[in-house]
PADOZA-700645 format. One line per field, with one value per residue (C-alpha): residue number from 1; chain; residue in one letter; x, y, z. Coordinates in nm, 4 decimals. Example, Ala and Ser with C-alpha at 12.3 -4.5 7.8 and 13.67 -1.06 7.14 Angstrom:
REM residues 2
resi = (1,2)
chain = (A,A)
resn = (A,S)
east = (1.2300,1.3670)
north = (-0.4500,-0.1060)
up = (0.7800,0.7140)
***
This chain:
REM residues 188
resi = (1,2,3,4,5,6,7,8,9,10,11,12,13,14,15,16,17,18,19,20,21,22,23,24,25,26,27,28,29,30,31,32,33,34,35,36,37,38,39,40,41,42,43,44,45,46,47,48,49,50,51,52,53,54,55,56,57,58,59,60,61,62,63,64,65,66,67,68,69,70,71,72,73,74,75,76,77,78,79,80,81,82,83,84,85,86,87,88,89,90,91,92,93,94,95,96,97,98,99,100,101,102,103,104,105,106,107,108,109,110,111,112,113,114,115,116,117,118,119,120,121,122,123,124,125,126,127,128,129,130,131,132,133,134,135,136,137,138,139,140,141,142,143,144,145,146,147,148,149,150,151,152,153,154,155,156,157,158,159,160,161,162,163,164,165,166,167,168,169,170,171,172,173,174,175,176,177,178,179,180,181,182,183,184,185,186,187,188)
chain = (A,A,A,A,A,A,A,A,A,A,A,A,A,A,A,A,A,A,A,A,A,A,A,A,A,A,A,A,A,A,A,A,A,A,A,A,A,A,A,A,A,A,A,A,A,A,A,A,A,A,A,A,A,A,A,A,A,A,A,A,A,A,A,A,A,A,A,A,A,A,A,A,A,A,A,A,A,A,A,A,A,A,A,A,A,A,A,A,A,A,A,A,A,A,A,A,A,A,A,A,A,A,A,A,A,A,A,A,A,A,A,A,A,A,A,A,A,A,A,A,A,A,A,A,A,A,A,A,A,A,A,A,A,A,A,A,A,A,A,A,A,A,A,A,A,A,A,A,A,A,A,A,A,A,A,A,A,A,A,A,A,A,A,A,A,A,A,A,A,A,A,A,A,A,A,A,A,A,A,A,A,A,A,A,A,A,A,A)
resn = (X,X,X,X,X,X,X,X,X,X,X,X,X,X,X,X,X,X,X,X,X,X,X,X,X,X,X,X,X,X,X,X,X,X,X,X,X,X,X,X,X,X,X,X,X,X,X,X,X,X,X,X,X,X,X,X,X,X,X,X,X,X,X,X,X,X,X,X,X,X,X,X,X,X,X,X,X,X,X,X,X,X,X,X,X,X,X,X,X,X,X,X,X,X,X,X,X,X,X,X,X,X,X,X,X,X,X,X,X,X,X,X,X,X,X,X,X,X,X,X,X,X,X,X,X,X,X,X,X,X,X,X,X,X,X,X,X,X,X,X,X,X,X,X,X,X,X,X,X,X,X,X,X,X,X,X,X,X,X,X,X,X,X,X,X,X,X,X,X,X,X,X,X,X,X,X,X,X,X,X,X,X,X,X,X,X,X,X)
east = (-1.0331,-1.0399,-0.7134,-0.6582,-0.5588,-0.2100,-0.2414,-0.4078,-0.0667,0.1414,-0.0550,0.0055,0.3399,0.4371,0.1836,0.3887,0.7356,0.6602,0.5782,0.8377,1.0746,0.8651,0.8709,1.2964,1.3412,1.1405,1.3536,1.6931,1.6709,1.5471,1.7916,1.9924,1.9159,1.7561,1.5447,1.3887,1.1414,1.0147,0.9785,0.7771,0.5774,0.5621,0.5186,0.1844,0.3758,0.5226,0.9369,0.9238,0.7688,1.0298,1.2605,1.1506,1.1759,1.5239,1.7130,1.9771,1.9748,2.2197,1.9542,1.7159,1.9585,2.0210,1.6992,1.6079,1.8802,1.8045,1.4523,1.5500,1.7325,1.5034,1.2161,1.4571,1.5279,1.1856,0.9853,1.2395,0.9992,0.7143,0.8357,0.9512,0.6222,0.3999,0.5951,0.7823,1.1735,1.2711,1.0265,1.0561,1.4374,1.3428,1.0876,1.3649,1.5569,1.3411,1.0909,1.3138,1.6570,1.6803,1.4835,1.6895,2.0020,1.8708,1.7877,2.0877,2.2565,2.0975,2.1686,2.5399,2.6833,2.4537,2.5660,2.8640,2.8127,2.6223,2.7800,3.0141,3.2695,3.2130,2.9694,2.6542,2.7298,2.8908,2.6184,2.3902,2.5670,2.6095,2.1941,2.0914,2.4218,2.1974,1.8682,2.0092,2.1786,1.7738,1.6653,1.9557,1.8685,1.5513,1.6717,1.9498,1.6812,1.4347,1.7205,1.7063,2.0914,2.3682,2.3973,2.7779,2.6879,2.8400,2.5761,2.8888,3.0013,2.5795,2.5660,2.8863,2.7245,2.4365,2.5929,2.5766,2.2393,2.4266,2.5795,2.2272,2.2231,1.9336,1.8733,1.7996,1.5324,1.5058,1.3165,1.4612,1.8569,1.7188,1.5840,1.9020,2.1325,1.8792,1.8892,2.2558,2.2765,2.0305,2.2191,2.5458,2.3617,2.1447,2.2020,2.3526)
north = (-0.9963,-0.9717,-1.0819,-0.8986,-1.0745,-1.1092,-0.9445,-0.6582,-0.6341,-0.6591,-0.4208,-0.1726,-0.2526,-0.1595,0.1351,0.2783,0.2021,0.3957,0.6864,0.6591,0.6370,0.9806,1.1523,1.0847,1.1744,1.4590,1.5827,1.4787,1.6763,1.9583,1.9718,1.6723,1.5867,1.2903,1.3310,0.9913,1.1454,1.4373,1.1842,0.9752,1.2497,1.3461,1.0098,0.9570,0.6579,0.6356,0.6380,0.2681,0.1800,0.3836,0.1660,-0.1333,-0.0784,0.1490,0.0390,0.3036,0.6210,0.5097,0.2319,0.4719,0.6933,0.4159,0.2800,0.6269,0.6174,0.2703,0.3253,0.6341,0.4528,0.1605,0.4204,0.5890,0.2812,0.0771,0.3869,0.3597,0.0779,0.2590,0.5962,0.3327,0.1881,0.5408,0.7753,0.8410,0.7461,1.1327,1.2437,0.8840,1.0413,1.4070,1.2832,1.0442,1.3351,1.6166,1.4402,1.1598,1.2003,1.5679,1.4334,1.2101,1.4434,1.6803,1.4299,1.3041,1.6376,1.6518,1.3175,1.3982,1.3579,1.1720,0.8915,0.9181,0.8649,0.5764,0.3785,0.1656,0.2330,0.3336,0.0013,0.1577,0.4459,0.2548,0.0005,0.2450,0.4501,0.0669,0.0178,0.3804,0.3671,0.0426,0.2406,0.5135,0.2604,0.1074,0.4806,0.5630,0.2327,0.2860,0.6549,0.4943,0.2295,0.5361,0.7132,1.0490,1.0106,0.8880,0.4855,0.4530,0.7225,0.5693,0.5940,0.6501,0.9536,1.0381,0.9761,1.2196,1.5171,1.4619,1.5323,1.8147,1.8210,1.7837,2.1878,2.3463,2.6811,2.6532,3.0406,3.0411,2.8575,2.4502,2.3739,2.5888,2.4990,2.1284,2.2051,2.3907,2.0929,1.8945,2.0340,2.0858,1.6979,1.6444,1.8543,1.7033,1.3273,1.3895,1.2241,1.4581)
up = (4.1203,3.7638,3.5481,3.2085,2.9371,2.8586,2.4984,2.6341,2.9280,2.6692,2.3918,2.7021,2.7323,2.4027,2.4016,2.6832,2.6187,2.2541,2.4542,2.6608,2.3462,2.1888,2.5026,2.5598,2.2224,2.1981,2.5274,2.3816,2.0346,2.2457,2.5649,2.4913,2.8986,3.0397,3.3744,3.4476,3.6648,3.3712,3.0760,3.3075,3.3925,3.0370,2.9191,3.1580,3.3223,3.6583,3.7027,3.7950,3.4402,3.3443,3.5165,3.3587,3.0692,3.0238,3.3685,3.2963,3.1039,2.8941,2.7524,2.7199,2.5273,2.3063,2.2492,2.1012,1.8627,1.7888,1.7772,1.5342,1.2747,1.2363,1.1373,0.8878,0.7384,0.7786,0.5634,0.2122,0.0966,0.1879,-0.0122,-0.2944,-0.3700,-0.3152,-0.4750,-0.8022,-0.7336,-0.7292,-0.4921,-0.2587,-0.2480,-0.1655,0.0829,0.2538,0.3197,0.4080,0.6396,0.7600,0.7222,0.8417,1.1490,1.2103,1.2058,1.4244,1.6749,1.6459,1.7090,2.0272,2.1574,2.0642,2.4184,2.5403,2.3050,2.3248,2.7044,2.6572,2.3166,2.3330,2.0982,1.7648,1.7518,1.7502,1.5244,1.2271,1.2542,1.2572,0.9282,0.7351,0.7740,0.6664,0.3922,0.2487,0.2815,0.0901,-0.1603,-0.2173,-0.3082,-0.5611,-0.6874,-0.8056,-0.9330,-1.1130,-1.3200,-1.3908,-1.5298,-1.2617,-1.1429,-1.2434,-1.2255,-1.0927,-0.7314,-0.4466,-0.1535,0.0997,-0.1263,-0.1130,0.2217,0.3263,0.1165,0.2868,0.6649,0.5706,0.7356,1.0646,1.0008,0.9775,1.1149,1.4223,1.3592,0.9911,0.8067,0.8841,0.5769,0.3615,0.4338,0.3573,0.0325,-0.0209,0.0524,-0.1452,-0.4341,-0.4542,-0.4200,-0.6545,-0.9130,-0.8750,-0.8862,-1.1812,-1.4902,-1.7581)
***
């Protein structure tokens, strides 16, 4: 019998509870429904792996959201350092941010099913409020918006991202909101 090592176990681990987390989230945004037994399928795992690593559907439910939010906020250094502050902001918004809404449109009931109070959510809106904050920042020293823009009052114009109409255009209602924003947040 051959043992493998315990790095590899646990590289697998993690390898498969990201898919699980892609495949739940990929299934919430889309029906906002969580089958155990179809993300396992679609994950390439088996349910009890499923099981093991979500025990409930509402901890799957929330690692997704979780798992959602930490990406949003983990790539604003990342944009920071490779692109020009304007841009790092557009970017934030129309690759990660929109994402971000939308899945969070579709998990709507389902996390509200499985949070627990308004916890999660205004944890959640504090983190990407400071994310956002980071961005106008750096707009703010190269002079692109206006230095006194509260990233709450930012942060409410862009729900608007929430209200997208599913039948028109994605990319182009984002642009839209965009550069509305941007216009009202530009220095004079």
């Amino acid at each position: 019998m051959t043992t493998e090592p315990i790095s590899s176990r646990r590289a697998d681990t993690r390898r498969n509870r990201e898919r699980i987390l892609a495949t739940a989230e990929r299934a919430l945004a889309e029906s906002g429904e969580i089958s155990f037994n179809a993300i396992a399928k679609a994950a390439g795992v088996g349910v009890g792996t499923m099981y093991r690593h979500f025990p409930t559907s509402e901890a799957l439910v929330l690692a997704v959201y979780e798992a959602e939010v930490r990406n949003l906020i983990e790539i604003v250094p990342t944009l920071i350092e490779t692109h020009p502050p304007q841009e790092a902001f557009r970017v934030w918004v129309t690759d990660h941010l929109a994402h971000y809404m939308a899945t969070k449109r579709g998990l709507g009931d389902a996390l509200r099913a499985a949070a627990t109070g308004a916890e999660v959510y205004n944890r959640a809106y504090d983190e990407v409020t400071v994310a956002l904050a980071a961005l106008l920042r750096v707009n703010a020293e190269a002079g692109t918006v206006r230095p006194d823009l509260n990233p709450r009052t930012v942060m409410r114009g862009l729900g608007g991202l929430l209200l997208l109409d599913p039948n028109e255009d994605q990319g182009a209602q984002i642009a839209d909101l965009t550069d509305l924003l941007w216009r009202g947040m530009a220095t004079p």
